[in-house]
C-alpha positions in Angstrom: -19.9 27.2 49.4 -17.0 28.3 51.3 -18.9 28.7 54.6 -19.9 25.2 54.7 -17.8 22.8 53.4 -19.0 19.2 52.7 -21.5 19.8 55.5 -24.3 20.7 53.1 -27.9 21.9 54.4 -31.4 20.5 52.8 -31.1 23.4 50.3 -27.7 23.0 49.2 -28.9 19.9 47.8 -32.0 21.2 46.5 -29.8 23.1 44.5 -27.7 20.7 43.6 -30.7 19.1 42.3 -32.6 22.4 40.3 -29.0 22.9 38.2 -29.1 19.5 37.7 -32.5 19.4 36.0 -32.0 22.9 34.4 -28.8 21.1 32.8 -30.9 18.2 31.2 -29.1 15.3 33.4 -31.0 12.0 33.7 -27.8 10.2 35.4 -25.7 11.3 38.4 -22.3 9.3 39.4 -22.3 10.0 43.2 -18.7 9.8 43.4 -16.6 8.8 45.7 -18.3 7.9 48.6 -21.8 7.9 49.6 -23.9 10.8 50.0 -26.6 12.2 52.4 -29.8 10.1 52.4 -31.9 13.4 51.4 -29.9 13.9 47.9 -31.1 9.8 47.3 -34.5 10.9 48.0 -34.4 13.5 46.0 -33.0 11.5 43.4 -36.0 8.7 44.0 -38.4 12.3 43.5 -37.1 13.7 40.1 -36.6 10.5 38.0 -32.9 11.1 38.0 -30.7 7.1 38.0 -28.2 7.0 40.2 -24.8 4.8 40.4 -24.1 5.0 44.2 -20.4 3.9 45.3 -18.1 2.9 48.2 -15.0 5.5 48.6 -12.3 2.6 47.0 -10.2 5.2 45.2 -6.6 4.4 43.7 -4.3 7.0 43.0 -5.6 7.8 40.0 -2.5 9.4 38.0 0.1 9.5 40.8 2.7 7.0 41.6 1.0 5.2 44.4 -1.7 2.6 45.3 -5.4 2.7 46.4 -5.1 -0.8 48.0 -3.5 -2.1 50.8 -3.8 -5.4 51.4 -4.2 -5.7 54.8 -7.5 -7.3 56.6 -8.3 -4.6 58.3 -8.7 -2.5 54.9 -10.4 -5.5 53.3 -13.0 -5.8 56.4 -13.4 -2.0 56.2 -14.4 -2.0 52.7 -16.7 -4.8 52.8 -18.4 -3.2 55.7 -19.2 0.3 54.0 -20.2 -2.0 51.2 -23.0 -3.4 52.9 -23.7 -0.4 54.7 -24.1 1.6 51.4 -26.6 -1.5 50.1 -28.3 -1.7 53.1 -29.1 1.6 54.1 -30.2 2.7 50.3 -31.6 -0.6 49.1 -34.8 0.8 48.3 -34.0 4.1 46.9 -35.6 3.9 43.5 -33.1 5.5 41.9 -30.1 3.6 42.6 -29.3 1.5 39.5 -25.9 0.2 39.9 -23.7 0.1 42.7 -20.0 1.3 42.4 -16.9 -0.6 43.6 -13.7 1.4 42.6 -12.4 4.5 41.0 -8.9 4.0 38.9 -7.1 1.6 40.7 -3.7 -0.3 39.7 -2.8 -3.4 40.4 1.1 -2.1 40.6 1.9 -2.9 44.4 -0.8 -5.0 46.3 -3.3 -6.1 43.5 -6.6 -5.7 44.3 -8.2 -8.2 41.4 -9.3 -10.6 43.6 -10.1 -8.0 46.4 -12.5 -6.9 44.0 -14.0 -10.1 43.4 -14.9 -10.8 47.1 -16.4 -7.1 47.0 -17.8 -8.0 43.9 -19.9 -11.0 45.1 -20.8 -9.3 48.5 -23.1 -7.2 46.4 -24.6 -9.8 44.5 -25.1 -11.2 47.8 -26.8 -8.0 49.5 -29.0 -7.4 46.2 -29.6 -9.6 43.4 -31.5 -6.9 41.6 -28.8 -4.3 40.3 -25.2 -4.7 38.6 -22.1 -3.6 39.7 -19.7 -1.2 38.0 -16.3 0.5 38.3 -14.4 3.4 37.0 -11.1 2.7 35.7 -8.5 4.3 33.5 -6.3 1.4 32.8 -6.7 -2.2 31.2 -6.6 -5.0 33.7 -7.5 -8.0 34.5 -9.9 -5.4 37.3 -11.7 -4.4 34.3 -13.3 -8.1 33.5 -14.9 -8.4 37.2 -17.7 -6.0 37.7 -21.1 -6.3 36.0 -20.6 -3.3 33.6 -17.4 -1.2 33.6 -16.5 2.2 32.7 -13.5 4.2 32.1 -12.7 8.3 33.2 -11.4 9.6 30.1 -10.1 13.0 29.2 -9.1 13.0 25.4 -8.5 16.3 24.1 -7.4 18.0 27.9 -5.0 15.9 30.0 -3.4 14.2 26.4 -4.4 13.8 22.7 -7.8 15.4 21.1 -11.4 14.8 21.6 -11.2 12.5 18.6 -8.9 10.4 20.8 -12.4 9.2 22.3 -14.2 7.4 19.4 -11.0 5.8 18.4 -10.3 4.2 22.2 -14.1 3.5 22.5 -13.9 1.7 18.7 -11.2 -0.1 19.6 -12.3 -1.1 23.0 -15.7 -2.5 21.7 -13.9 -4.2 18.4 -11.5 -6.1 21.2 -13.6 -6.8 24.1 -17.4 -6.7 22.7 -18.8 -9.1 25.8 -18.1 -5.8 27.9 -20.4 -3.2 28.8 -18.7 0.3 28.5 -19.6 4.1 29.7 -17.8 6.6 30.3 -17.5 7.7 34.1 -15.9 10.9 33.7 -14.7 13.5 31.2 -14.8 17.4 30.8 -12.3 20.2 30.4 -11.4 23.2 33.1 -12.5 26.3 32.3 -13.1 30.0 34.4 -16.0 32.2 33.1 -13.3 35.0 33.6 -11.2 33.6 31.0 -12.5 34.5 27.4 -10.2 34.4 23.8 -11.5 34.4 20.4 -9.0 32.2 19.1 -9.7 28.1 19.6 -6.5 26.8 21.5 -6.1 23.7 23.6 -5.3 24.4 27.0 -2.9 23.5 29.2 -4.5 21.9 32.2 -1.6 23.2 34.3 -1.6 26.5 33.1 -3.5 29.5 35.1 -5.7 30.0 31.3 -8.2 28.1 31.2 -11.0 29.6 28.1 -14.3 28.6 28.2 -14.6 28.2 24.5 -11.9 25.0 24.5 -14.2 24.0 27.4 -17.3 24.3 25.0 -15.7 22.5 22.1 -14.2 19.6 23.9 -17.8 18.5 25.6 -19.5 19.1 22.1 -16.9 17.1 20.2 -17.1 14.0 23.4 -20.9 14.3 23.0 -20.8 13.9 19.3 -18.7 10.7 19.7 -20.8 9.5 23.3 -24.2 10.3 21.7 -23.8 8.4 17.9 -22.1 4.9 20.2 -25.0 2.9 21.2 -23.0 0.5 22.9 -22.2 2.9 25.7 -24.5 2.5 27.9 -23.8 5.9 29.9 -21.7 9.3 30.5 -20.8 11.1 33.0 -19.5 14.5 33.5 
């Protein structure tokens, strides 16, 4: 929606919200930040669960850091926090509430940043867990209620059967821990067709639909037959 932007209108999120449903989704990850107060409602009005998150993003796979530790960030966090909590509190919908997306703890660590934010939602709702994304182990990983790791096996590295073996191997090692996956999925262009079945090369201009196709059938085999993840997202 080149014409808008972010700036989307009552039926941009409708729909959002029809492909949504026409797609079979019963979960949405509202990543990274929060969204407008009509997509909750109409979240609350189609049975859809919703993890809902503050916009505490590392630098996922770049050389940098997503927190400074400085107390004007760590007041600024907090305060969208609470502001996420208290101004969606009662959205139905909202099932867990989301405190980070792949941070490091190279350069400032934010472990114990995370456990203040951590009990600040406790504090503002005793009613729903708290959850993370991450793509590293870490002491970040044992803080949150639930955690859950973006993962893409089989696009950016390795094979789709990469997944079940990390999952496996995460459960065996660290069974007290709640796992999902938060993200996953393959590039693809509906303008870019090949019989063949080749991996891609996610820097490559080709990106065919059918290595798209396989890789989310192969995650969802592996997602779908693991009862101890307790969600996926797209």
């Amino acid at each position: 929606r080149s014409e808008v932007g972010n700036a989307l209108r009552p039926q941009h999120h409708e729909e959002d919200v029809a492909l949504t449903l026409e797609m079979g989704v019963n979960a949405v990850r509202l990543a990274h930040y929060p969204q407008a107060t009509y997509f909750y409602d109409l979240m609350d009005k189609n049975g859809i669960i919703v993890w809902a998150e503050i916009p505490f993003v590392g630098p996922g796979g770049y050389n940098d850091k997503g927190f400074v530790d400085l107390p004007a960030f760590r007041a600024n966090g907090k305060e969208q926090l609470k502001e996420l909590i208290r101004q969606h509190y009662n959205h139905l919908s909202i099932c867990v509430w989301g405190l980070f997306n792949e941070l490091t703890e190279l350069g400032d660590n934010p472990v114990e940043y995370i456990k203040e934010l951590n009990v600040l939602a406790h504090q503002e709702d005793t009613t729903r867990p708290t959850t993370s994304a991450s793509n590293q182990m870490g002491d970040l990983n044992f803080i949150t209620d639930a955690i859950a790791w973006n993962r893409y096996d089989g696009w950016y590295g390795g094979t789709p059967a990469d997944l079940g073996k990390w999952l496996d191997r995460m459960h065996k090692d660290h069974p007290e821990i709640c796992i999902a996956i938060s993200e996953y999925g393959a590039g693809a262009s509906i303008y870019h067709q090949q019989d063949s079945l080749v991996k891609t090369v996610p820097t490559s201009w080709w990106h065919p639909e059918n290595w798209q196709t396989y890789y989310h059938i192969e995650n969802w085999k592996t997602i779908s037959s693991r009862p101890y993840v307790w969600g996926s997202f797209v």
